[in-house]
C-alpha positions in Angstrom: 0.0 0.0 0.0 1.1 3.8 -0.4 3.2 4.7 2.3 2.0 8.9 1.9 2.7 10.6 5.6 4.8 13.7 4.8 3.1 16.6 3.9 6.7 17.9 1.3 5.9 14.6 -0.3 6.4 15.3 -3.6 6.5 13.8 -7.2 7.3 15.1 -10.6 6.1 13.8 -14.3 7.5 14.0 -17.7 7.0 13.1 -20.7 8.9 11.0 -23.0 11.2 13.4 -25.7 11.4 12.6 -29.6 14.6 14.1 -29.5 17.9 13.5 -28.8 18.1 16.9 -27.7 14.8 17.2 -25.8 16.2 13.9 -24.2 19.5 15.4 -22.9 17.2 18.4 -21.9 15.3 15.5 -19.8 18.2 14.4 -18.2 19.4 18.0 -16.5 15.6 17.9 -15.5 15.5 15.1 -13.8 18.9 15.7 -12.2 18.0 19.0 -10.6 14.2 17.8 -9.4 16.2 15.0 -8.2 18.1 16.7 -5.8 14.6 17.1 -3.7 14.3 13.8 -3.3 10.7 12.8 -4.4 9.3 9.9 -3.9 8.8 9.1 -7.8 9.0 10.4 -11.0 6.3 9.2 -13.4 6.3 9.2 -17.4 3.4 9.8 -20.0 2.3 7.6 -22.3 0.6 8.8 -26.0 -2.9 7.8 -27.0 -2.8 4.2 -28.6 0.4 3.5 -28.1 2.1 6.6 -30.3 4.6 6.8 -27.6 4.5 3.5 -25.8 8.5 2.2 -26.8 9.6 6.0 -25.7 8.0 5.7 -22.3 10.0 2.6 -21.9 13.1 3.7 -23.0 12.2 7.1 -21.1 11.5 5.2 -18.0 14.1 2.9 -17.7 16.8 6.2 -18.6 14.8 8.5 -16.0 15.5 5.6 -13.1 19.4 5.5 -13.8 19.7 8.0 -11.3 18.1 5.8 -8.2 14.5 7.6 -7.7 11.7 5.3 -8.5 10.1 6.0 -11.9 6.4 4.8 -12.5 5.2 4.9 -16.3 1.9 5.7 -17.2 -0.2 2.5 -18.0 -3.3 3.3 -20.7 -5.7 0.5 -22.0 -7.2 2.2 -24.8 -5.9 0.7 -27.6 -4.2 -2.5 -26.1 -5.1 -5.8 -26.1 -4.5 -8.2 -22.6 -1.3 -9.7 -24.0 0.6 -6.4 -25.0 -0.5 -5.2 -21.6 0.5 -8.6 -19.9 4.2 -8.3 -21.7 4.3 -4.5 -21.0 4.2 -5.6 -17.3 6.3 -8.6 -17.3 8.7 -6.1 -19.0 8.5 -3.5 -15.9 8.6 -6.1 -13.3 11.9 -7.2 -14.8 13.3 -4.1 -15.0 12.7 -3.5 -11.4 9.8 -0.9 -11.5 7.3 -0.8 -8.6 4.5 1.8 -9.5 2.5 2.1 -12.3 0.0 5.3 -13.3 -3.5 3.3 -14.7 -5.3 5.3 -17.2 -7.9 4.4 -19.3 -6.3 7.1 -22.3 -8.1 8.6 -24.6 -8.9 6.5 -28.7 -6.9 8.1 -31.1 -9.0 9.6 -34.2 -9.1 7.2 -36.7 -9.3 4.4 -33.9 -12.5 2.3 -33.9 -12.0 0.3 -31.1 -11.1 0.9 -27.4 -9.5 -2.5 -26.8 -10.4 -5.4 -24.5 -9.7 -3.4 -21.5 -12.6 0.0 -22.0 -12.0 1.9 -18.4 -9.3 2.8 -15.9 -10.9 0.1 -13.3 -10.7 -2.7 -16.0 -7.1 -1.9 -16.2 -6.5 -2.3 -12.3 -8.7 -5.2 -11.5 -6.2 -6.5 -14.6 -3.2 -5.5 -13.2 -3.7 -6.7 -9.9 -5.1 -10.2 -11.1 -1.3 -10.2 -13.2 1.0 -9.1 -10.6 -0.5 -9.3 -7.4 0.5 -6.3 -5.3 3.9 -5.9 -7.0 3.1 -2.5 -8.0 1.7 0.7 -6.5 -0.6 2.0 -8.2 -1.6 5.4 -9.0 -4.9 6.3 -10.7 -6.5 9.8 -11.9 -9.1 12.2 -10.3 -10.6 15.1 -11.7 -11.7 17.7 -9.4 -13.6 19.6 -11.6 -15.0 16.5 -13.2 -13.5 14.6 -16.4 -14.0 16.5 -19.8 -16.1 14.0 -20.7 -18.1 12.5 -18.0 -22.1 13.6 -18.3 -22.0 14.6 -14.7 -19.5 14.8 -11.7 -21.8 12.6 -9.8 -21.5 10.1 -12.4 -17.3 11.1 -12.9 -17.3 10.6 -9.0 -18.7 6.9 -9.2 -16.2 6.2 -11.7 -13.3 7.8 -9.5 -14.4 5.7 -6.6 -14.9 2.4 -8.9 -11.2 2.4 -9.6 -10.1 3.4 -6.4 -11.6 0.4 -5.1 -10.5 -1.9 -7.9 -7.1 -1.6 -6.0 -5.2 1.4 -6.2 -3.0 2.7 -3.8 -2.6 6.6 -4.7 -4.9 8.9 -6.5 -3.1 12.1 -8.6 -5.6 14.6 -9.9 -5.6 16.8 -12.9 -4.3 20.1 -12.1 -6.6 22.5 -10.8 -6.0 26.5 -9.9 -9.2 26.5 -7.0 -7.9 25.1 -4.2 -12.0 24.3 -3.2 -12.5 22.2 -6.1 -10.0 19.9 -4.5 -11.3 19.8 -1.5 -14.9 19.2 -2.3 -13.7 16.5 -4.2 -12.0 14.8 -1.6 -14.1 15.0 1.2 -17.1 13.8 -1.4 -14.6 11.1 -1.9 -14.0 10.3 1.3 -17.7 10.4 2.2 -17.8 7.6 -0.1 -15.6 5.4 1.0 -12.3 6.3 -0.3 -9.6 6.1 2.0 -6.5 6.4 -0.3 -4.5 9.4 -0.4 -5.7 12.2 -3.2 -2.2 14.1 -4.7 -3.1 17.6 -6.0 -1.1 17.4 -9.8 -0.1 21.6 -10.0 0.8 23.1 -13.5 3.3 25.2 -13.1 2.8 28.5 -15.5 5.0 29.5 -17.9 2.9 30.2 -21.0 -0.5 31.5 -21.4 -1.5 30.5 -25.1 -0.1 26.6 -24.0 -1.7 26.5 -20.5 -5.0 27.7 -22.2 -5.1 24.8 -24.8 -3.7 22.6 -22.5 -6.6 23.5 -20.1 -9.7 23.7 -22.8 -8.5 19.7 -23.6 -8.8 18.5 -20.4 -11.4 20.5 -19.0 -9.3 22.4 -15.9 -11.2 25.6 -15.6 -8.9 28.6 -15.3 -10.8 30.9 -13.0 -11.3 34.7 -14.9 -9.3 36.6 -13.0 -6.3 34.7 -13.3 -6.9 34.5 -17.9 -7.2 38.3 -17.3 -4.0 38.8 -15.9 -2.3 36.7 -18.3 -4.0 38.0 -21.5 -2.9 41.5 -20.3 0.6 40.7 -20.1 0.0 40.0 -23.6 4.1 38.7 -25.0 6.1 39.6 -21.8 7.0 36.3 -20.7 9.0 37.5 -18.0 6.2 39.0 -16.1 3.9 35.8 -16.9 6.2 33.7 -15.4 6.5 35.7 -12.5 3.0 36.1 -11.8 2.5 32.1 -12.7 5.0 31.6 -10.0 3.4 33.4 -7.6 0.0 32.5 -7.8 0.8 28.8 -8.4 3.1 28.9 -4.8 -0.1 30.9 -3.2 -2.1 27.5 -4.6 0.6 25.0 -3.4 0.7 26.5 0.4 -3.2 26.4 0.5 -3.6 22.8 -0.5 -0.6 22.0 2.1 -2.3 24.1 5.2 -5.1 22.2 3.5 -3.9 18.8 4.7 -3.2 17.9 1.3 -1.0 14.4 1.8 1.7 15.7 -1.4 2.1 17.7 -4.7 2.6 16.0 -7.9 3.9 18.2 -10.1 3.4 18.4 -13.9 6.5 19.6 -15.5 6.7 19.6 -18.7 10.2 18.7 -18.8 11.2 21.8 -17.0 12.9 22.2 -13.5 13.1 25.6 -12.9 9.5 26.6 -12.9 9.0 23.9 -10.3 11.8 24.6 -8.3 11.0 27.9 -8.1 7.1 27.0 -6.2 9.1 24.5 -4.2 10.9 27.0 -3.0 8.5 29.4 -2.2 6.6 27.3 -0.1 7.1 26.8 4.2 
């Protein structure tokens, strides 16, 4: 089971480079986050696959420097015997935890796969491997993109919860009270597993606002206001980013939050810079 306690617990995802560049870019990344000694790093994984033999590669490159390293798992788009060598493959190569997503079907795609949702995938797991792995699965505090209702998005959080995960990360989030109404509605329901706040650090309005519109984290008005105004000054957007994602990071700490997963896009020094802001 997780072994959450400290409230600095922290954790930091990438995502696998196409590059040779972008991958020695990755590996000054991960050296500097690595010096505040987080419990894991984690690495994405592309719809259907796209990306599947980078994340391994990515994985296994990311873990050379002795902090675990936990690759994201997707079932769209895989059968049960890709998945069952995928994690023959990880347990081999020594890794312990595992992020289960269902993924999203790649246009052109016209089938999910044996494995439809991100509870399919853990019951699967776990009937593979036992409790070999920790395993993390996704929340969404202001409700999946494409769920008809956060009642409904909530059922579904809680199904895979309790088809045997350990840890919960959520999509990133700028109001602090949409993560805590969606853990204590958790929590009414049963779930006891810890809920890791995933922060965005930002850098750059016109990414962070498609990034945002695709997976359905609401930027509040005030904060899209501010950006738009500083129009091309990137230096005063990242200050301001800084600032109000630190503001976010202490509240959901005070908060009781049990950690901070942190989405980096392959950048340190935006990250460092909230870790260091925070008491």
């Amino acid at each position: 089971m997780s072994s959450y306690a400290h409230p600095l617990d922290i954790s930091f995802e990438f995502f696998p480079p196409s590059t040779e560049a972008g991958h020695e870019k990755l590996m000054r990344t991960r050296d500097a986050l690595a010096e505040r000694d987080p419990r894991f790093f984690s690495v994405t994984y592309g719809a259907g696959g796209s990306t599947q033999a980078r994340t391994t590669q990515t994985v296994k490159a990311v873990r050379e420097c002795g902090i675990d390293t936990a690759p994201h798992l997707s079932c769209i788009g895989s059968d049960k015997e890709a998945l069952r060598d995928l994690l023959c493959e990880y347990r081999e190569a020594g890794i312990r935890k595992l992020v289960a997503l269902r993924g999203d079907l790649p246009s052109g795609m016209g089938a999910a796969g044996e494995l439809r949702y991100a509870n399919e995938l853990v019951d699967f797991i776990r009937a593979e491997t036992g409790d070999h792995f920790e395993i993390a699965v996704a929340g969404y505090p202001e409700s999946h993109p494409q769920a008809p209702s956060f009642e409904r998005d909530l059922e579904n959080f809680v199904r895979k919860v309790q088809a045997g995960a350990d840890v919960a990360i959520t999509q990133y989030f700028f109001n602090p009270e949409a993560y805590f109404h969606f853990v204590e509605r958790a929590t009414a329901m049963g779930v006891v597993v810890p809920i890791v706040p995933g922060i965005m650090p930002i850098t750059n309005y016109t990414k962070l606002a498609r990034f945002s519109d695709g997976c359905g984290a609401d930027i509040p008005r005030w904060i899209r206001k501010q950006l738009e105004a500083y129009g091309d000054d990137s230096t005063s957007i990242r200050a301001f980013g800084e600032e109000v994602v630190s503001r976010l990071c202490q509240r959901l700490l005070d908060g009781g939050a049990p950690g901070l997963h942190f989405y980096t896009l392959n950048q340190a020094e935006p990250t460092l810079k909230v870790l260091d802001n925070l008491s």
